[in-house]
TORVO-786302 format. One record per residue (C-alpha): residue number from 1; x, y, z. Coordinates in steps of 0.05 Angstrom, whole numbers, plus 5000, padded with zeros to 4 digits. Layout:
N
<rec num="NUM" X="X" Y="Y" Z="Z"/>
...
***
This chain:
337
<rec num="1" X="8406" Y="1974" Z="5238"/>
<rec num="2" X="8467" Y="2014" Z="5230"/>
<rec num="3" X="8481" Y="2088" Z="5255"/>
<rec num="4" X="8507" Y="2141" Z="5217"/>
<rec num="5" X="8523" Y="2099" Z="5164"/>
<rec num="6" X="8448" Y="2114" Z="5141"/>
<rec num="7" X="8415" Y="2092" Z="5163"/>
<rec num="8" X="7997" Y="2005" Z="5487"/>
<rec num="9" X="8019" Y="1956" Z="5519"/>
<rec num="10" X="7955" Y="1908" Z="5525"/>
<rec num="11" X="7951" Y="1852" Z="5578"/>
<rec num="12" X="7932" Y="1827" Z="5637"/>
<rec num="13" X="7966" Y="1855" Z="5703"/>
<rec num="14" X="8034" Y="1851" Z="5733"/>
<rec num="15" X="8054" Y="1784" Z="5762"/>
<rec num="16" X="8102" Y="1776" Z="5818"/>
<rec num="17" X="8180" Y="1788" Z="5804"/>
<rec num="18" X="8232" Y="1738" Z="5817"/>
<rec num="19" X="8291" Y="1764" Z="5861"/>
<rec num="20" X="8340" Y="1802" Z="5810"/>
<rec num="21" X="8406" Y="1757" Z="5809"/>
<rec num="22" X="8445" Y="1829" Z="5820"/>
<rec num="23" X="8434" Y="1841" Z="5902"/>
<rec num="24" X="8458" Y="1902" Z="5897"/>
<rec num="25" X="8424" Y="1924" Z="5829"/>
<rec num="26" X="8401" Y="2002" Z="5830"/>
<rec num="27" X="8319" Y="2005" Z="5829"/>
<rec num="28" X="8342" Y="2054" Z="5764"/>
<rec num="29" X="8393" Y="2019" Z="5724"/>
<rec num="30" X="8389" Y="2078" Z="5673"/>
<rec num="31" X="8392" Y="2127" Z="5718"/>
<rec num="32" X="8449" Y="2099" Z="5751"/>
<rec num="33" X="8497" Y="2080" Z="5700"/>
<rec num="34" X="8563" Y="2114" Z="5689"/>
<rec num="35" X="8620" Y="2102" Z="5645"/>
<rec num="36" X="8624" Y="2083" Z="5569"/>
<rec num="37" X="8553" Y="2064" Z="5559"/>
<rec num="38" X="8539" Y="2115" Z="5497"/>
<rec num="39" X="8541" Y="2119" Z="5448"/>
<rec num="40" X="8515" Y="2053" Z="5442"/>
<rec num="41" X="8471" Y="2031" Z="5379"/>
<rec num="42" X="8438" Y="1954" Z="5369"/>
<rec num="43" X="8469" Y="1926" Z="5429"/>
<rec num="44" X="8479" Y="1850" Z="5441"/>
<rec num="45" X="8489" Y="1829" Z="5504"/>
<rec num="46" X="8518" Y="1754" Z="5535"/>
<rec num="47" X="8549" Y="1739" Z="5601"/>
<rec num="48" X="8617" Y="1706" Z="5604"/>
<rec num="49" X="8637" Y="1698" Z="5685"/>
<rec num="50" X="8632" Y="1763" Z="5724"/>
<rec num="51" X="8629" Y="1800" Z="5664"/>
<rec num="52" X="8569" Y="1823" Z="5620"/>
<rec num="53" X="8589" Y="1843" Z="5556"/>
<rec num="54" X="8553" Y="1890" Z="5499"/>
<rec num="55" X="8569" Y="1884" Z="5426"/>
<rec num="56" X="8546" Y="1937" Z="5385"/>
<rec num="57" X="8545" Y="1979" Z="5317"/>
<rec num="58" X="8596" Y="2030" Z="5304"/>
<rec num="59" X="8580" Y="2100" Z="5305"/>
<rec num="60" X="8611" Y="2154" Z="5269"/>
<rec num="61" X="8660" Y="2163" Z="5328"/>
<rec num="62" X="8688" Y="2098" Z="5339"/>
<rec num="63" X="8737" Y="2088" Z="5283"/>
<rec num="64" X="8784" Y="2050" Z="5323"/>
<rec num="65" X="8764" Y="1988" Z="5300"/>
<rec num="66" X="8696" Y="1950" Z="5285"/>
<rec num="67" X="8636" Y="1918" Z="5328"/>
<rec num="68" X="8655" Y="1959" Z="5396"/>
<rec num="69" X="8660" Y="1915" Z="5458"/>
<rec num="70" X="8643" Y="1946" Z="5520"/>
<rec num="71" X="8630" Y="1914" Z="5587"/>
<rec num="72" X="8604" Y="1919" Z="5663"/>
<rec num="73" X="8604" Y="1878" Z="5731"/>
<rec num="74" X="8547" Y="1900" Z="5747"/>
<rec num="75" X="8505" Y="1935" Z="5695"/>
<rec num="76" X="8520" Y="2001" Z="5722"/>
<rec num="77" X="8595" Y="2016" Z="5711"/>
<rec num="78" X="8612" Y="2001" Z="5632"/>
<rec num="79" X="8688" Y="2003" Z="5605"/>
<rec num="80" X="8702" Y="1989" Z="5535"/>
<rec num="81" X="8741" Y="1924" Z="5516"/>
<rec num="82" X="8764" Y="1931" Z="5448"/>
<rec num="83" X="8735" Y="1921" Z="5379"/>
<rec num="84" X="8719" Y="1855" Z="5335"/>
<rec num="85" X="8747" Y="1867" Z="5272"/>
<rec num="86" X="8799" Y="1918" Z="5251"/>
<rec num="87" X="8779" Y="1918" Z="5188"/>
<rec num="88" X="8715" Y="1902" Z="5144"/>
<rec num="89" X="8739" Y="1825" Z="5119"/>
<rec num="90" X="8753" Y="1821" Z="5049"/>
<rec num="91" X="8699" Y="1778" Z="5024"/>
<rec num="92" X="8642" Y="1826" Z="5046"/>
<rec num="93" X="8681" Y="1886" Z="5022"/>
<rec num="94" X="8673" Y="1851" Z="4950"/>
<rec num="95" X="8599" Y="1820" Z="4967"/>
<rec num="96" X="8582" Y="1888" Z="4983"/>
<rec num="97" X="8611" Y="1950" Z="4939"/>
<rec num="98" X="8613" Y="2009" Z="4965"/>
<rec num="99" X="8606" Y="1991" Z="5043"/>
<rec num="100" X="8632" Y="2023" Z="5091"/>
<rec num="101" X="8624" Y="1996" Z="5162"/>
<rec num="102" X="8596" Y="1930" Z="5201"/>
<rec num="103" X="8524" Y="1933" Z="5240"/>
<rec num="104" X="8477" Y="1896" Z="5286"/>
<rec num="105" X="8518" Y="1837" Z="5309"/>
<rec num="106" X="8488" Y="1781" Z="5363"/>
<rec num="107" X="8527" Y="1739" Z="5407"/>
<rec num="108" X="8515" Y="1672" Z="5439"/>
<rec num="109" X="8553" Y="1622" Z="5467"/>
<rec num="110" X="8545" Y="1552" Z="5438"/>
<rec num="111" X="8586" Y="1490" Z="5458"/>
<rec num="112" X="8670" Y="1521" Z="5477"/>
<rec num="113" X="8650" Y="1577" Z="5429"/>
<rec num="114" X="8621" Y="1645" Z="5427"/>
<rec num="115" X="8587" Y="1657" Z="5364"/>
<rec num="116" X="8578" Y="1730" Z="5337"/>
<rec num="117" X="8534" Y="1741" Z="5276"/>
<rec num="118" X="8541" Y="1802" Z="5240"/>
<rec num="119" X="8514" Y="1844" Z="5173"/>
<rec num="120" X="8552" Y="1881" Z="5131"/>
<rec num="121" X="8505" Y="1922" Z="5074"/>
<rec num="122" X="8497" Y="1996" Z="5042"/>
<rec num="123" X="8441" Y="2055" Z="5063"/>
<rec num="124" X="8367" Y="2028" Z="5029"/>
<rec num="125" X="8401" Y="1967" Z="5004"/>
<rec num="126" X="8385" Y="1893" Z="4996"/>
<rec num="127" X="8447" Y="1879" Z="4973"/>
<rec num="128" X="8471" Y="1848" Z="5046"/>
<rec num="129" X="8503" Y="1797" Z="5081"/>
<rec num="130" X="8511" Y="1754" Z="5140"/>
<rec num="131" X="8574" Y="1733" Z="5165"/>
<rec num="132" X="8598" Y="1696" Z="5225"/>
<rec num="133" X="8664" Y="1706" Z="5279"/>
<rec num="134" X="8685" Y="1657" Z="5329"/>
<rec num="135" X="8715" Y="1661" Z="5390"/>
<rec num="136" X="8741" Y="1622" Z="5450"/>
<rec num="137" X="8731" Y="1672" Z="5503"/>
<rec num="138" X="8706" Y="1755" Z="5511"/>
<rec num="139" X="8771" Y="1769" Z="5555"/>
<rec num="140" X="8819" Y="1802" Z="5510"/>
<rec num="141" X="8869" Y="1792" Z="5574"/>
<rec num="142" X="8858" Y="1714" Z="5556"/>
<rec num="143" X="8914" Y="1674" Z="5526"/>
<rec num="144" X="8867" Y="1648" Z="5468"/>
<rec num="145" X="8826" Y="1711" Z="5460"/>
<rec num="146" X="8821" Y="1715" Z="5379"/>
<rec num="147" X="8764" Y="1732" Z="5334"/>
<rec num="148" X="8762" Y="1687" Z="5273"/>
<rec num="149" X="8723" Y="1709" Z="5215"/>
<rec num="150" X="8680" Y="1641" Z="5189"/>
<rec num="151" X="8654" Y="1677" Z="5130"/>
<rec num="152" X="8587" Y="1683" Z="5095"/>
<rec num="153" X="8532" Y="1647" Z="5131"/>
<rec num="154" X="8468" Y="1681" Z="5091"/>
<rec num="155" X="8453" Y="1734" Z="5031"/>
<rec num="156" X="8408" Y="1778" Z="4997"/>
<rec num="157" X="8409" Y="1800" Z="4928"/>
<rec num="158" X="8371" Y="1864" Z="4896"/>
<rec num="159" X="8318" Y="1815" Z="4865"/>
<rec num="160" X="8305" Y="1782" Z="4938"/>
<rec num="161" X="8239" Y="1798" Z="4976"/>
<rec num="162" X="8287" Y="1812" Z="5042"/>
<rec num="163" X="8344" Y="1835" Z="5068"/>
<rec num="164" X="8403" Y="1794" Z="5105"/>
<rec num="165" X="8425" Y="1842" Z="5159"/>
<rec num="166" X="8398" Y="1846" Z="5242"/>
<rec num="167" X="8415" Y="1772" Z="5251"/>
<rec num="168" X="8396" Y="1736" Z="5314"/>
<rec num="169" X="8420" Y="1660" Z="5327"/>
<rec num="170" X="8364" Y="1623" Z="5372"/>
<rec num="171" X="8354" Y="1551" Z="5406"/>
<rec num="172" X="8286" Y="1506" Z="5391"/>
<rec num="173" X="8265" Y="1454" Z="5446"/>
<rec num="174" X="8297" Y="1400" Z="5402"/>
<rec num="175" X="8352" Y="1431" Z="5403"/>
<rec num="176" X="8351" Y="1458" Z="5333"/>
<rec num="177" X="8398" Y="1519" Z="5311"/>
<rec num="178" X="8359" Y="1579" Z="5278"/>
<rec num="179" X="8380" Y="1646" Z="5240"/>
<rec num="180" X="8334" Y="1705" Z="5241"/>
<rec num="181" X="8341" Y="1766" Z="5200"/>
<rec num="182" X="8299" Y="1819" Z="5167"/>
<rec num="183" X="8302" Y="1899" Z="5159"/>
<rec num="184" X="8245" Y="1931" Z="5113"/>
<rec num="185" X="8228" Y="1884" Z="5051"/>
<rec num="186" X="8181" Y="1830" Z="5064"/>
<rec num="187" X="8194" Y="1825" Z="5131"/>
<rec num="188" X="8224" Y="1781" Z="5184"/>
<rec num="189" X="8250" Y="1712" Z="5160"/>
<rec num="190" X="8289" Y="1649" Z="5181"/>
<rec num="191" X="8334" Y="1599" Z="5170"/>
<rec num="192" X="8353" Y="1542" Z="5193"/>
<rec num="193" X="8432" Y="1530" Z="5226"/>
<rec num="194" X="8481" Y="1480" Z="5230"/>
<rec num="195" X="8497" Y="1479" Z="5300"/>
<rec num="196" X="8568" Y="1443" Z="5290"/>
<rec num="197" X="8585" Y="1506" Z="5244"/>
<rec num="198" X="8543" Y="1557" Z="5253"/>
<rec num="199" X="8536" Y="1574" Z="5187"/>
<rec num="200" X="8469" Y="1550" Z="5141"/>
<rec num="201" X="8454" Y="1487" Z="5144"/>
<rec num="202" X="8480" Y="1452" Z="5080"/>
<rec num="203" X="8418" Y="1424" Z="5038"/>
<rec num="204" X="8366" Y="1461" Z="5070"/>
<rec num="205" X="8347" Y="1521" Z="5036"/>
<rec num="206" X="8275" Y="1533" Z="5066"/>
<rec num="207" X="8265" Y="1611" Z="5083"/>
<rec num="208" X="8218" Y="1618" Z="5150"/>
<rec num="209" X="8171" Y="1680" Z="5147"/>
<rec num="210" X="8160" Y="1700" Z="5218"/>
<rec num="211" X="8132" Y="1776" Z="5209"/>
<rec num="212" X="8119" Y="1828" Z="5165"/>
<rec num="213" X="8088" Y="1905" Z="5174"/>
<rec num="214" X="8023" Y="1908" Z="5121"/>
<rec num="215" X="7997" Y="1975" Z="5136"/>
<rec num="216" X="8037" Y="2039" Z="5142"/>
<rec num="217" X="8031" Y="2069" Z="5215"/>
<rec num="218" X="8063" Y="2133" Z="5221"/>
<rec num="219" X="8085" Y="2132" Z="5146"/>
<rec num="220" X="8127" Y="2076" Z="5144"/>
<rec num="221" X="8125" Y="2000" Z="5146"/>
<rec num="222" X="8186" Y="1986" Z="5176"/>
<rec num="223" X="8202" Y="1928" Z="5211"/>
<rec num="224" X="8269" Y="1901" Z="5233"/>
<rec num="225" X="8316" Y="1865" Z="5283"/>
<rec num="226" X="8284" Y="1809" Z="5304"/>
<rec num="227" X="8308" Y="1766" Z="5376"/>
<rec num="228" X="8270" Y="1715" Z="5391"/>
<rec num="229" X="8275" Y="1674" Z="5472"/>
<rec num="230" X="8233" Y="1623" Z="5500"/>
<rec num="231" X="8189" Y="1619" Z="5568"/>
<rec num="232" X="8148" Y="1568" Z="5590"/>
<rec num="233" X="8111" Y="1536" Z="5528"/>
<rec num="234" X="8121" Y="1605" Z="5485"/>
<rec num="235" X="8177" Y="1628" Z="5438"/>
<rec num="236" X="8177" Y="1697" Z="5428"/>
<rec num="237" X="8193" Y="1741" Z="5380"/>
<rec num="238" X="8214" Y="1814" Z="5389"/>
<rec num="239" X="8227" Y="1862" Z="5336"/>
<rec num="240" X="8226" Y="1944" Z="5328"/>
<rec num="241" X="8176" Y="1981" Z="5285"/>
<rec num="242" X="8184" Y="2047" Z="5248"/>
<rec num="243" X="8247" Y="2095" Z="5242"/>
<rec num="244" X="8312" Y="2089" Z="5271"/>
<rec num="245" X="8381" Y="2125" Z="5267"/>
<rec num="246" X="8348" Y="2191" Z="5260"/>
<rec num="247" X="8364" Y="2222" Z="5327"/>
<rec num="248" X="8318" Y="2239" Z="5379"/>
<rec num="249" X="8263" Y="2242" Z="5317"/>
<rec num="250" X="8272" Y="2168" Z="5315"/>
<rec num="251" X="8203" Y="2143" Z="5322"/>
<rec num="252" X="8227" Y="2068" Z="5342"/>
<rec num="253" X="8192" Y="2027" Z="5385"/>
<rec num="254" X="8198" Y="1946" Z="5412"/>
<rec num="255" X="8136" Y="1900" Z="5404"/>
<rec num="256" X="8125" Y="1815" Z="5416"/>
<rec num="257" X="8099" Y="1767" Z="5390"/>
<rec num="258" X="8091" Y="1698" Z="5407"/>
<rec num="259" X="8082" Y="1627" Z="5386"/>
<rec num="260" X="8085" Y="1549" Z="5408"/>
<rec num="261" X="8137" Y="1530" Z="5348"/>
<rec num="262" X="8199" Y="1575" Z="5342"/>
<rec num="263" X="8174" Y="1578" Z="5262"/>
<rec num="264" X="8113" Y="1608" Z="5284"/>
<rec num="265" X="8057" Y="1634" Z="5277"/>
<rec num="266" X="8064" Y="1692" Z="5320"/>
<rec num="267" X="8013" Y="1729" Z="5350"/>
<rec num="268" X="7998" Y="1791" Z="5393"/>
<rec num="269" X="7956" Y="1794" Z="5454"/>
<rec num="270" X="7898" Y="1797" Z="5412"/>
<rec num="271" X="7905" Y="1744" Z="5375"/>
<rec num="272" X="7928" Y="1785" Z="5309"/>
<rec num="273" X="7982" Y="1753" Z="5267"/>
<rec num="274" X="8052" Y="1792" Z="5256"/>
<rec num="275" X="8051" Y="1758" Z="5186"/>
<rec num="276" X="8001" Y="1810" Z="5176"/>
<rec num="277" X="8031" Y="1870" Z="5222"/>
<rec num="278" X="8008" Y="1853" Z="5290"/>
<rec num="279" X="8052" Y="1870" Z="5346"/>
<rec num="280" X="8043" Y="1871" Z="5425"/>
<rec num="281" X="8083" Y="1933" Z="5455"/>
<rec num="282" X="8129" Y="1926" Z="5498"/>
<rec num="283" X="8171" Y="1986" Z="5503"/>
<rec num="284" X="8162" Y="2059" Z="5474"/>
<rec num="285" X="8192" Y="2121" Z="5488"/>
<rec num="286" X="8190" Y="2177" Z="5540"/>
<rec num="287" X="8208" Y="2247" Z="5536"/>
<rec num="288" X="8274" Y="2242" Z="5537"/>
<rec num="289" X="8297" Y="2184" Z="5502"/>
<rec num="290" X="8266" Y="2161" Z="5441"/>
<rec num="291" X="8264" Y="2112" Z="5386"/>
<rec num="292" X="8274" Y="2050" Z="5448"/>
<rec num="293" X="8297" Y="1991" Z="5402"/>
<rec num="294" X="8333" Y="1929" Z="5367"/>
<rec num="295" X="8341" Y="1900" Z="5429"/>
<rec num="296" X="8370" Y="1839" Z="5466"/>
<rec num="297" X="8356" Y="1804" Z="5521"/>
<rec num="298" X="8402" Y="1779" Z="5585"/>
<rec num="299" X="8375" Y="1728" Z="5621"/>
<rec num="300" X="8398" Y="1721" Z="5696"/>
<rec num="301" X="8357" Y="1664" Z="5732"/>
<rec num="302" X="8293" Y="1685" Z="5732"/>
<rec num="303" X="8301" Y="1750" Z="5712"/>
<rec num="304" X="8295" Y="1778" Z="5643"/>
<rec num="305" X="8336" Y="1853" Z="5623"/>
<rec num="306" X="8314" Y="1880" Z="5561"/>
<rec num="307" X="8379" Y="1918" Z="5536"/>
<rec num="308" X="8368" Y="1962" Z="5472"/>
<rec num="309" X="8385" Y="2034" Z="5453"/>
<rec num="310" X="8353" Y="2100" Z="5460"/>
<rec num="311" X="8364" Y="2168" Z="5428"/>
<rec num="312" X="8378" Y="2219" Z="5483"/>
<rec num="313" X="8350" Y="2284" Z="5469"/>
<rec num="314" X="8373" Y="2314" Z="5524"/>
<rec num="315" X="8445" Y="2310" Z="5502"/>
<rec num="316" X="8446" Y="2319" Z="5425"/>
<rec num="317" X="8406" Y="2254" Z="5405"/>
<rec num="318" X="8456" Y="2209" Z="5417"/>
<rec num="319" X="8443" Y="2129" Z="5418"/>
<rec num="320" X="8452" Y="2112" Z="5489"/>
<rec num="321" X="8449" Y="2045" Z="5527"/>
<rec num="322" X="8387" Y="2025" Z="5556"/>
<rec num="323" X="8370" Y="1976" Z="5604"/>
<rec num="324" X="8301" Y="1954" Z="5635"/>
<rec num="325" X="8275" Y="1898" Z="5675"/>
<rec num="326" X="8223" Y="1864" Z="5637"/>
<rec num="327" X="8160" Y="1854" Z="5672"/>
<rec num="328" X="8121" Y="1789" Z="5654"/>
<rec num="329" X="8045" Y="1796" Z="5662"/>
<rec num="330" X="7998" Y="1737" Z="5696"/>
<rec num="331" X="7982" Y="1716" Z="5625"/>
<rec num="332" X="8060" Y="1720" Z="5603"/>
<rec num="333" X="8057" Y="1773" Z="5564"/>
<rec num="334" X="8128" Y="1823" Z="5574"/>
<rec num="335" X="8128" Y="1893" Z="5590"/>
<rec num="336" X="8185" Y="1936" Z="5598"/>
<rec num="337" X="8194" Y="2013" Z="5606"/>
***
């Protein structure tokens, strides 16, 4: 969800950790990180070579450009590379009136390409959309480093039940292409992608609902930016619950869900559907940084990092880069903190 622009944990115990693939990883990666690493808001994370990079919303500071780039070696020190876009393309800018910057993009890599999936929409609007850039590499020192803009891959209109922004692109065991999405509305939804484009999936206009808040906690049923990764015979599906982009009053938090088809139905640890507002938590905050959310996830071997942003209010409440270890339980339920 964008910034500035607008906008119990319940399981069985700890199983045993794999060996992190950083050796010389810090116990405390947020407590050890220096460099460029806030303000960071929605961050998507992939590895390319020695390099992790983070792709993330603008804030009200970063006008050099759109979709910040910043990167690290390893996970501690982070430089910034550059932006995406220098300017909003064209064909949102008229899709959208009255917009004014570019949030919540996810990157993967699929095939020679890097995908990055991106939303472009107005404060309390369902007038949004989805587009798609393309790239051959993350260096910007590379030869053929070069963002091309693809174009719409998925809308929303004031008279649809959702809204297309917080996209996240995800794999099926058949090797299926899929397009999450969903802030506020009815919920979490998906669709399905065409994996030699990227974009929808010509002829196949079936909408996926995957979850959906039905009872206000906290005031609000807000629900948004959905990731979803697969373990074992699960997929899961994370998404963030309640109020972002308000500072350290953010009341954010991360919860799971899982289920045996990447369409769903997901379910908490307690069996209770996210169709009807179930959730399993898996990361809230602490005294000092709140609202922990919209999330990605690195994977490295056997070891899961759940990277997502916090609002510091030791230091003015400003979205900072988080990153945690997640912790999967004997009954393969994740935990992070």
């Amino acid at each position: 969800m964008a910034w500035g622009s607008r906008r119990r944990f319940i399981g069985g115990s700890l199983g045993v950790l794999a060996v992190s693939a950083f050796a010389d990883v810090p116990r405390s990666l947020n407590e050890s990180m220096r460099g460029e690493f806030a303000p960071v808001h929605d961050p998507a994370v992939i590895r390319q070579g020695e390099w992790v990079y983070v792709f993330s919303t603008n804030t009200d500071d970063e006008t050099g450009g759109y979709i910040p780039c910043r990167r690290s070696r390893d996970l501690v020190t982070w430089e910034r590379c550059g932006f995406v876009f220098d300017a909003i393309p064209a064909w949102a800018r008229s899709a959208v009136p009255g917009t004014k910057g570019i949030w919540a993009p996810d990157v993967s890599k699929v095939g020679e390409r890097y995908l990055l999936y991106y939303a472009v929409s107005t404060f309390g609007s369902n007038r949004s959309v989805i587009g798609l850039a393309t790239n051959a590499t993350l260096d910007p020192a590379a030869p053929e480093y070069r963002w091309v803009d693809q174009g719409l891959v998925v809308r929303s209109r004031p008279q649809d039940p959702f809204n297309t922004i917080d996209p996240n692109l995800s794999f099926d065991r058949e090797g299926n292409h899929w397009l999450a999405w969903g802030s506020f509305w009815h919920g979490i939804k998906m669709t399905r992608i065409d994996p030699a484009t990227g974009l929808r999936a010509k002829g196949d206009r079936e909408i996926w609902s995957l979850a959906r808040r039905t009872v206000a906690r906290n005031g609000t049923t807000a629900i948004e930016a959905p990731y979803i990764i697969s373990r074992g015979d699960w997929y899961y599906l994370f998404v963030s619950f309640d109020q972002c982009c308000r500072g350290a009053n953010s009341t954010y938090y991360v919860v799971c869900g899982r289920a045996r088809e990447i369409t769903g139905p997901y379910v908490d640890v307690d069996g209770r559907a996210l169709m009807d507002g179930g959730g399993s938590v898996v990361i809230q905050a602490d005294a000092r940084f709140r609202g922990p959310g919209h999330n990605s996830v690195l994977r490295e071997g056997d070891r899961d990092y759940l990277f997502y942003h916090a609002y510091d209010a030791a230091n003015g409440g400003i979205p900072t880069l988080r990153i945690s270890p997640i912790y999967w339980t004997v009954d393969l339920w994740p935990r992070a903190q």
